[in-house]
C-alpha positions in Angstrom: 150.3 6.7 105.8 150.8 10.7 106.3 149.8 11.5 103.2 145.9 9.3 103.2 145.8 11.3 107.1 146.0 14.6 105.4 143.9 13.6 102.6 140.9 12.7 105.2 142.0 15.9 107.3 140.8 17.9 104.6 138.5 16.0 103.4 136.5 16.7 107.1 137.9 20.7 106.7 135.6 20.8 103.3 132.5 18.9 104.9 132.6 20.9 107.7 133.1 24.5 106.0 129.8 23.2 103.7 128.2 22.3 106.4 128.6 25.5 108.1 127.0 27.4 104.6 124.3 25.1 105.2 123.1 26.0 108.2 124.1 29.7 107.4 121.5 29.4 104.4 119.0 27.5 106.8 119.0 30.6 109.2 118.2 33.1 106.9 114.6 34.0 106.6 112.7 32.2 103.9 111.9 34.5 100.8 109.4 33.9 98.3 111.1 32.9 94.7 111.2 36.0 92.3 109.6 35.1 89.3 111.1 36.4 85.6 109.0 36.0 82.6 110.4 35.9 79.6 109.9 38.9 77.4 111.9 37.2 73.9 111.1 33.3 72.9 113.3 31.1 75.6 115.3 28.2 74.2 113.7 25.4 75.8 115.3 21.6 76.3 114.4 19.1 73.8 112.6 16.3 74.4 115.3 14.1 73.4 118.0 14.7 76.1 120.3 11.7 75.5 122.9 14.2 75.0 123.1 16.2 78.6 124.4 13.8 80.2 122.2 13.2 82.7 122.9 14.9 86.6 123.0 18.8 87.0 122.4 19.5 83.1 119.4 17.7 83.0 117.8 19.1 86.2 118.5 22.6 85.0 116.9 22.1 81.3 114.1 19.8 82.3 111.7 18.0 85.1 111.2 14.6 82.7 107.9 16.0 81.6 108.7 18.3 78.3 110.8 22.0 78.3 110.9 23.6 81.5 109.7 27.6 80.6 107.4 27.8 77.0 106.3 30.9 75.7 102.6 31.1 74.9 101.6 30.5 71.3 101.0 34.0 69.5 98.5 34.4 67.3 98.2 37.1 64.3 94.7 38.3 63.7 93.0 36.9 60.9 90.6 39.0 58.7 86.7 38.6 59.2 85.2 36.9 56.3 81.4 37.8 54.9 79.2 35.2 53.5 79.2 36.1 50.1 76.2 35.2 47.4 76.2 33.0 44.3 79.1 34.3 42.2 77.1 36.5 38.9 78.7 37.1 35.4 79.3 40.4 34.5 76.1 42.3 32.4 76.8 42.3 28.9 75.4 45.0 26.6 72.7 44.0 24.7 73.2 44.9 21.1 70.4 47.7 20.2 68.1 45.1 18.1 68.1 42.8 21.2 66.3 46.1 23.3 62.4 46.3 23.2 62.3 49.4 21.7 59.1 50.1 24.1 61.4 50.3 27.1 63.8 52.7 25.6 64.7 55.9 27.2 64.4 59.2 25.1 67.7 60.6 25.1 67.8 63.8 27.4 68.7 66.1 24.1 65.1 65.5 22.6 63.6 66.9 25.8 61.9 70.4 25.2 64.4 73.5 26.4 64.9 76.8 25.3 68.5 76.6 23.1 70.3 79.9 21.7 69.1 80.4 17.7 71.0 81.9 15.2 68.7 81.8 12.1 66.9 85.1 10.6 63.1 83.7 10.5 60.7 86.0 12.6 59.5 85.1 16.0 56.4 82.5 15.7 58.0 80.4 12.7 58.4 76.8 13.2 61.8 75.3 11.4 61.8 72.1 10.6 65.7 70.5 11.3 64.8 67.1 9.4 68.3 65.5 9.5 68.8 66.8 13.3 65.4 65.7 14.2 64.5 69.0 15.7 61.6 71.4 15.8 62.9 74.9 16.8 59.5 77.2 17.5 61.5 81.1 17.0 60.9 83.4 19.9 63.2 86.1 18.7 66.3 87.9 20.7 68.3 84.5 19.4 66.2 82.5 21.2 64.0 79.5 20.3 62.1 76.2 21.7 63.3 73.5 20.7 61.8 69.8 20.7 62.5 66.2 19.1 60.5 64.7 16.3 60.4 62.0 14.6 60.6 62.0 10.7 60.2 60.4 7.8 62.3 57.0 6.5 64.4 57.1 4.0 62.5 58.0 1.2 59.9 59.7 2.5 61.6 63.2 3.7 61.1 66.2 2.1 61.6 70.0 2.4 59.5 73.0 1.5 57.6 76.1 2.8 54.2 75.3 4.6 51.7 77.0 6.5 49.5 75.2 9.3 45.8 75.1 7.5 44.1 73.5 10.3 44.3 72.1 13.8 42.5 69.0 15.6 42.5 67.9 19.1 42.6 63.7 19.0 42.0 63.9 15.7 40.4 61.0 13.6 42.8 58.9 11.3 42.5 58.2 7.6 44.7 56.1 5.8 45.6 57.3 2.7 45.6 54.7 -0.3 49.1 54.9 -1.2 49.6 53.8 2.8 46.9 51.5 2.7 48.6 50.0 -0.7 51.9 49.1 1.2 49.9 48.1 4.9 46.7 46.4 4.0 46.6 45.5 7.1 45.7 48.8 8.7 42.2 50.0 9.6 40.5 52.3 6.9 39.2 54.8 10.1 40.5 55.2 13.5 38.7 57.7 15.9 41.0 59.9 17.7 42.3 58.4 20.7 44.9 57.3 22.9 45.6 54.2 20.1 44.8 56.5 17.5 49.1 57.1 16.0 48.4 61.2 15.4 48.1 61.2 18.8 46.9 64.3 21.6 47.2 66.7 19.1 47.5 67.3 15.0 48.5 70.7 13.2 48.1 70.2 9.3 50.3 71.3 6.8 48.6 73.6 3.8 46.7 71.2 1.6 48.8 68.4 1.8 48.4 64.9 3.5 51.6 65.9 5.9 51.2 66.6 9.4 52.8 67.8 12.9 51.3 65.4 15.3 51.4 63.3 18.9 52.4 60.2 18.7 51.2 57.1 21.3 54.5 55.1 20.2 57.5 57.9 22.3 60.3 56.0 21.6 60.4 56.6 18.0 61.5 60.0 18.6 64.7 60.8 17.4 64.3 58.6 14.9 63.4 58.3 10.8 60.1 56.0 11.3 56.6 58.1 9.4 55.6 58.4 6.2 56.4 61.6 5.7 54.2 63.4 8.6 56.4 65.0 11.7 55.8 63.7 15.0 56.1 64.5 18.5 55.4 63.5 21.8 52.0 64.1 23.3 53.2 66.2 25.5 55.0 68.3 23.7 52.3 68.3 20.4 49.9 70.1 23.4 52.4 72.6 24.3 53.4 73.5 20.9 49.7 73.1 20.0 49.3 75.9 22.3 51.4 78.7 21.0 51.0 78.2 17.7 47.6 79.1 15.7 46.3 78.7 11.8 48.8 80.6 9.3 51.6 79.8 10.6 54.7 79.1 8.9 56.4 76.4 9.2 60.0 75.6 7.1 61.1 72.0 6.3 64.8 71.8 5.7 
């Protein structure tokens, strides 16, 4: 009997002493909750809390609708992407006999330019460089203009000492026989012209059938393609035409 009175005695002490820090925290003045965010990822409550054991664990971890604080999802930037065309094979090189040879590019070397010359012939002489496919015009003082020809096949080079005998602007076009006997099909006169193959300008060589010449087909420059004549391009048959006059000498190597 004394001992269940002084278990209710201070069972009524503890009531009443949290009683009193009620009304103690019911008199203060009423502050606004401070608010923490959460600067690292917070672990949340599962969803499954059938291990918490109900009570003050499960109020503190969850409100019975999902995890109480959740950072917002971060997401990385992703990289813009272009609309891109049809995908297209790399270009292949055509192999040289698959170019029209019409659309060929002379090659920058055959160009007319003033080059350094080492040879002893006297200023005015033309030199014939048949395997180089050059025409050097001698100026003198090491000097010489130099321009790109095209020569005869294989077959049909030669070498010597000429002089030029005559000179025609758009000159007319003869066939000779032993041409005609290998290309029947060619016309027996051509007036000069811009179809006319001795092109702008034609400087001839002693008494011979061989001449310098234009040519209306450029891209053979460079090349071993007459019958034996030297050719040139239009342009460059006028300029040459130009500095050059009958007697001249011209050396075929």
């Amino acid at each position: 009997m004394f001992k269940t009175s002084l278990a209710l005695l201070g069972g009524a002490t503890l009531v009443c002493v949290m009683s009193d820090r009620a009304l103690a925290i019911d008199a203060a003045s009423p502050r606004e909750p401070a608010i923490i965010y959460a600067t690292q990822p917070v672990r949340t409550a599962s969803a499954d809390r059938s291990n918490m054991g109900g009570g003050f664990i499960e109020f503190l971890f969850g409100d019975g609708q999902g995890p109480r604080f959740q950072q917002p999802p971060v997401y990385q930037p992703q990289p813009a992407y272009e609309p891109r065309g049809p995908y297209l094979p790399p270009q292949q090189a055509l192999p040289p006999e698959a170019v029209d040879p019409t659309q060929r590019p002379l090659d920058p070397m055959y160009e007319k330019q003033l080059v350094d010359y080492r040879g002893n012939e006297g200023a005015g002489t033309i030199v014939i460089d048949t395997p180089n496919k050059f025409l050097y015009l001698v100026e003198g003082s090491g000097k010489a203009l130099r321009y790109g020809i095209g020569v005869g096949r294989p077959g049909f080079t030669w070498s010597g000492v000429k002089t030029i005998s005559a000179k025609r602007e758009w000159p007319d076009w003869t066939p000779p026989a032993e041409m005609l006997a290998r290309r029947p099909d060619l016309p027996r006169h051509m007036e000069g012209g811009p179809e006319n193959p001795l092109g702008a300008r034609a400087m001839y060589l002693g008494s011979s059938l061989y001449r310098i010449h234009g040519s209306n087909e450029p891209w053979t420059i460079g090349t071993n393609v007459s019958s034996g004549c030297i050719r040139m391009r239009n342009e460059d048959v006028i300029d040459l035409y130009g500095r050059v006059n009958v007697g001249t000498r011209v050396i075929v190597l």
